[in-house]
Structure formats: structure tokens, C-alpha cells
C-alpha positions as CSV (number, residue, x, y, z in Angstrom):
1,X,23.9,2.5,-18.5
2,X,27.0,0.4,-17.6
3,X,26.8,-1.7,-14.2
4,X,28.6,0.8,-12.0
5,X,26.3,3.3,-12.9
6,X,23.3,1.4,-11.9
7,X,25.2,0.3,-8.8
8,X,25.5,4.0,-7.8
9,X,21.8,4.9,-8.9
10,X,20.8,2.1,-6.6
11,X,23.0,3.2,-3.5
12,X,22.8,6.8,-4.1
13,X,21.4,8.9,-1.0
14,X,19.1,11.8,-2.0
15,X,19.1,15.1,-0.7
16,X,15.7,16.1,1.2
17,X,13.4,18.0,-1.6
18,X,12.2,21.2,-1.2
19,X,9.2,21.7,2.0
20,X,6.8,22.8,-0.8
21,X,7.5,20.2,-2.9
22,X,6.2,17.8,0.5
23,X,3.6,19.7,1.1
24,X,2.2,20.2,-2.3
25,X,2.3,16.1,-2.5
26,X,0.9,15.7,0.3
27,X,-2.2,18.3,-0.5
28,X,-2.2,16.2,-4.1
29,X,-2.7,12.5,-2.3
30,X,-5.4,13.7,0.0
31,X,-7.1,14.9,-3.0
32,X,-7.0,12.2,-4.9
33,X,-8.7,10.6,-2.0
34,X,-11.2,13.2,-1.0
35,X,-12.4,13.5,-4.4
36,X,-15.1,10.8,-4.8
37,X,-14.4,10.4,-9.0
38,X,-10.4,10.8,-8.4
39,X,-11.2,7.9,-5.7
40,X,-12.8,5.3,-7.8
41,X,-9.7,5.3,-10.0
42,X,-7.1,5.8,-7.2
43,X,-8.4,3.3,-4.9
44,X,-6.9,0.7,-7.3
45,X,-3.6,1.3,-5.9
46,X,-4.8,0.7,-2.5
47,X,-6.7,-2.6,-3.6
48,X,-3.1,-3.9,-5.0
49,X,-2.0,-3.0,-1.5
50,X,-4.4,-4.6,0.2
51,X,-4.5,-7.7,-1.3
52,X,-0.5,-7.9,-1.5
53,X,-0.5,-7.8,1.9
54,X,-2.8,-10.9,2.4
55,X,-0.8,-12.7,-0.2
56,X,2.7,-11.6,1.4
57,X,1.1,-12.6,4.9
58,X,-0.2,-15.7,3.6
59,X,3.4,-16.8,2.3
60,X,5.3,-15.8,5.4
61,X,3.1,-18.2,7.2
62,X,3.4,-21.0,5.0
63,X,0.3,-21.1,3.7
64,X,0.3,-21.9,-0.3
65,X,-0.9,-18.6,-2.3
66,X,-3.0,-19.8,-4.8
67,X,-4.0,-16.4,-7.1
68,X,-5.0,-12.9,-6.8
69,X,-7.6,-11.6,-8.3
70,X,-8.1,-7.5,-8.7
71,X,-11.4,-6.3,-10.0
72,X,-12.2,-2.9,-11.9
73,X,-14.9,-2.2,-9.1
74,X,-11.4,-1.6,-7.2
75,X,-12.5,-4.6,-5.3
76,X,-10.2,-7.6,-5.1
77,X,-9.6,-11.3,-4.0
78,X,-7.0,-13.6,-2.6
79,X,-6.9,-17.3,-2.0
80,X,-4.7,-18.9,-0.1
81,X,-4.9,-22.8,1.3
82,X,-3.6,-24.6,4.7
83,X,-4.8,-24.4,7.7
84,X,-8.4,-22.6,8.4
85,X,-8.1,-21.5,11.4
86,X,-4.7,-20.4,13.7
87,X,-1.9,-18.1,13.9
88,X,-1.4,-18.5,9.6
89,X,-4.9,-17.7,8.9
90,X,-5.3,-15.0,11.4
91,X,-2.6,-13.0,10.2
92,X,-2.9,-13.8,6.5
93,X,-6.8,-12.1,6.9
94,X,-5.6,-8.9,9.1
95,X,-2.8,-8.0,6.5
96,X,-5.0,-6.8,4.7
97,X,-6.0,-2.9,5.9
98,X,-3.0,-2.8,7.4
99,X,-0.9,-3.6,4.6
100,X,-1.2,0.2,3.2
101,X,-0.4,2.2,6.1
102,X,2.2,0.0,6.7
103,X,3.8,0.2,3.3
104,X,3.2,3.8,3.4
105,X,5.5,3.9,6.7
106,X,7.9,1.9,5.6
107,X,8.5,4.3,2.6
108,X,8.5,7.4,4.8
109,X,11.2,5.8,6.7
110,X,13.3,5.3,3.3
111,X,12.6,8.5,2.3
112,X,13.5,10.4,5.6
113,X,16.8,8.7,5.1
114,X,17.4,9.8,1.5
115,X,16.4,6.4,0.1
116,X,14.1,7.6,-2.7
117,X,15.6,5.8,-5.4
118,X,15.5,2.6,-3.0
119,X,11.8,2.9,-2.0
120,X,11.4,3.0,-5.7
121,X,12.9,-0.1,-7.2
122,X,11.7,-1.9,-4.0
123,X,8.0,-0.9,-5.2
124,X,8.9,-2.4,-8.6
125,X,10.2,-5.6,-7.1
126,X,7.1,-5.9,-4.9
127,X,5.0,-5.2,-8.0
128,X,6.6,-8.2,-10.2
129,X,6.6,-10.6,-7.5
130,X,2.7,-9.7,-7.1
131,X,2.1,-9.9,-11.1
132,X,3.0,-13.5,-11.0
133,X,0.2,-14.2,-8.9
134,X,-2.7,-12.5,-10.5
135,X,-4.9,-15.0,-12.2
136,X,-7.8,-12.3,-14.0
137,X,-6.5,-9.8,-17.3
138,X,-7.8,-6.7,-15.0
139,X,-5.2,-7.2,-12.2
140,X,-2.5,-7.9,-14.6
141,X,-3.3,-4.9,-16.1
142,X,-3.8,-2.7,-12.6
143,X,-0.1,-4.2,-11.6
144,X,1.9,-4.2,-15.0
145,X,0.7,0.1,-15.3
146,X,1.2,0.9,-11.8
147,X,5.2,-1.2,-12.0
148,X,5.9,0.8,-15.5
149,X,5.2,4.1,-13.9
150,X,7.9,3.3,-10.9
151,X,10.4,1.8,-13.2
152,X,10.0,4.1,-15.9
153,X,10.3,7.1,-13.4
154,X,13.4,5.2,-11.8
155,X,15.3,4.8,-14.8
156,X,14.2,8.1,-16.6
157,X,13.2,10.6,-13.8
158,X,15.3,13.5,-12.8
159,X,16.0,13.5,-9.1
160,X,13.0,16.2,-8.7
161,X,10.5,13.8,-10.5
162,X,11.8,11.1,-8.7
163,X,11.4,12.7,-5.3
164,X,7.8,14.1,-6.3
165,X,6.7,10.5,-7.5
166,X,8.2,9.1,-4.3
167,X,6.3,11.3,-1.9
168,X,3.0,11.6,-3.7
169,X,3.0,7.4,-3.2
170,X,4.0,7.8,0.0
171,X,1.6,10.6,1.1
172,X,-1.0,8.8,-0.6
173,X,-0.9,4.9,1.2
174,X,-0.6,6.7,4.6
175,X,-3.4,8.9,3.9
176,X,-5.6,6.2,2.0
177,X,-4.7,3.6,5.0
178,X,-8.0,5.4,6.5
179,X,-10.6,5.9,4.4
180,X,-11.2,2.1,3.3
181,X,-11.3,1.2,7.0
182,X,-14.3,3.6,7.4
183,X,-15.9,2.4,4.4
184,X,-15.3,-1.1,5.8
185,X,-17.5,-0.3,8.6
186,X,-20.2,1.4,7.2
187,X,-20.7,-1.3,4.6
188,X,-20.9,-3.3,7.4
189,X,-23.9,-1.3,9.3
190,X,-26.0,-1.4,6.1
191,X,-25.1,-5.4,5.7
192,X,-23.2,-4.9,2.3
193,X,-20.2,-6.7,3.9
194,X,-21.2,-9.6,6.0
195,X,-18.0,-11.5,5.1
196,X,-15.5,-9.2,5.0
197,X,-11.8,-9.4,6.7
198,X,-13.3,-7.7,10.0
199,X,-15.7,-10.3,10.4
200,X,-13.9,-13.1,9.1
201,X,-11.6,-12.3,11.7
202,X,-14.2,-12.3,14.4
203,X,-15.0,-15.8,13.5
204,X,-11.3,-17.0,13.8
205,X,-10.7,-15.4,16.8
206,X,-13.6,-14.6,19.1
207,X,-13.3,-10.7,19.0
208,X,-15.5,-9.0,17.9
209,X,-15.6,-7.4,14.5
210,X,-15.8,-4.0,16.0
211,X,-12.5,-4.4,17.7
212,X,-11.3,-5.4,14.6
213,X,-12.1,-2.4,12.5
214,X,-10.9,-0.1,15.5
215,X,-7.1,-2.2,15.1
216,X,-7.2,-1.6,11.8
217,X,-8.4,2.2,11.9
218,X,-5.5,2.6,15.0
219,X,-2.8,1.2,12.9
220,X,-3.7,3.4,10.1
221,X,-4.1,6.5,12.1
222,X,-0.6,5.5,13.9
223,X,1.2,5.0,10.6
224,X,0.1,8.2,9.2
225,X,0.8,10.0,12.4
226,X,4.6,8.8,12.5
227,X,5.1,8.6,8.7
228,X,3.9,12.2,8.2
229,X,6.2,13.5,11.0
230,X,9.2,11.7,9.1
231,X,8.6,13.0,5.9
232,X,7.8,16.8,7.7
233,X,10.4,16.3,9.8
234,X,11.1,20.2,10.8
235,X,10.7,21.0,6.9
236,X,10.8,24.8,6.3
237,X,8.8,26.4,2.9
């Protein structure tokens, strides 16, 4: 593939798929998340989310990144140094659950315009800068799969497969943006999570934890509100 063809595969608008091609994504990612063995292994993706939105947080605010860490319990960790308390710190710990939902929007937006080739190689240049900040084998393993299957689908996939890999994503980190955040708090009423981001942020700012799950459950419910009406938008069967 010569340079202007890659040009034009990276520029090229997309016409909208078919409505049951939508819909029959969109029935695929809830399952995936409804389905408690289809969950343990999907929730990975939402975990590399989740935690590349505390790292991406924590460098926009200056703060130095030190590693992330993605376990095969689909739980994860990042570290990040400066200041502990403030603006930084605040926004680097409540990137977290809303990182998904938000990244889920933001691809609804792209594809809603015909961007599906875009949302695409954005995901794979999201994925690498991630990768060189994962510090165990498991996350580099989570992150190096996940980045194959969008590059290999971007270079290979016909537009159909493209457009069905696309959506399914999509459909999925809207839809998943909620069911962590109710997990969140009922690991929190059994005292399974007595330092997670909710209460972490409670101690930062003086609001209570509560309030914080209820942001992050709004945003998600908001993103997948808005990002499902793009990707619907007036879609006929």
C-alpha cells in the first residue's frame, strides 16, 4: 500500500451501515455485558479504559505517570506522582469511570460522521501510547491483543467488518460505562472497596463518596443517552 493509498484510507468518509447491522451490535455489546462469564473476559477492555483515563488525566495535569498496571482479575492500577491533593489529583482520580463512557461518545461522534476508519487508528494510537506505560506482562498482553485486533481490522477489514468492529466497540464502552459504576457501589456497601476512586475522591474534596458515584453513574447514563441517539440517529431496518 503506497502512501497515497493510506492517505485516502485515513481521510476516507464511510457511508452509514445498514440499521440492522447497528442494532445487531448494539444487542451483541449488551450481551457481552449482561452475561456474567462473557463479563469477566470483556470487562478487560473497560479496565484498559479506565485506567487510560487516569493515566491520560494524570498527564494533562502535569503530574509524572509513573506505570500502569492491568491485572487478569480485570482489576488494574495506576501511579502517578506530584501534588496529593488539588485540581491535578482530583481530576487524575475521577478520569477514571468516566473515561469509558466518554471514549465511547467520542467514537459515536466519529462514527455519526462517517469517521469509522478514524475512530479506528485513533484507538490504535491510544492503545501504543498506553502500552509504553504498562509495567506487569498481563497488561502488556491485555493492550498489545486488544491494538492487533484494531490495526489488523484497519488494514485488512472490508468496509462492512470495519463498520461492525467499530460499532460493536462503540456500543460496548457506552453501554459498559454503567455497570462498573454499580458494581463500584455495591462493593462499597459490603466494605470490599474502602479505597476506591469514589472515596478517594471524598477525601480530596469533601463530597461525599455517594455524590461521587452518582457523577460518575450521570455521566455514564448521559453519554450513553447521546451516543446511542448518534449512532441511531433516525436509522431505518
Amino acid at each position: 500500500m503506497d502512501t497515497a493509498q493510506v492517505w485516502q484510507q485515513l481521510t476516507a468518509t464511510r457511508p452509514d451501515p445498514p440499521g440492522w447491522l447497528v442494532l445487531a451490535t448494539a444487542a451483541a455489546a449488551l450481551l457481552a455485558i449482561a452475561v456474567r462469564p462473557l463479563w469477566r473476559v470483556s470487562r478487560t477492555v473497560v479496565t484498559i479504559a479506565h485506567e487510560g483515563g487516569h493515566g491520560l488525566a494524570a498527564l494533562l495535569t502535569r503530574r509524572r505517570l509513573s506505570g500502569i498496571r492491568l491485572h487478569s482479575d480485570t482489576s488494574g492500577l495506576t501511579l502517578s506522582y506530584g501534588r496529593p491533593s488539588g485540581p491535578g489529583m482530583i481530576l487524575t482520580a475521577a478520569a477514571g469511570y468516566t473515561a469509558p463512557p466518554l471514549l465511547g461518545l467520542g467514537g459515536a461522534a466519529l462514527l455519526a460522521a462517517g469517521l469509522t476508519g478514524q475512530f479506528l487508528w485513533i484507538a490504535v494510537v491510544l492503545l501504543a501510547g498506553m502500552l509504553l506505560r504498562i509495567r506487569n506482562a498481563f497488561g502488556v498482553l491485555a493492550v498489545l491483543v486488544t491494538g492487533a485486533a484494531f490495526a489488523l481490522v484497519s488494514w485488512y477489514g472490508s468496509d462492512q467488518v470495519q463498520a461492525c468492529f467499530a460499532y460493536l466497540g462503540v456500543w460496548f464502552l457506552l453501554l459498559a460505562g454503567v455497570r462498573p459504576v454499580v458494581e463500584l457501589q455495591q462493593m462499597r456497601r459490603s466494605g470490599r472497596a474502602p479505597e476506591s476512586d469514589a472515596d478517594q475522591l471524598a477525601g480530596l474534596t469533601g463530597v461525599g463518596a455517594v455524590l461521587w458515584v452518582t457523577l460518575f453513574l450521570v455521566v455514564a447514563l448521559a453519554c450513553l443517552l447521546a451516543g446511542g441517539s448518534w449512532l441511531l440517529h433516525w436509522r431505518t431496518i
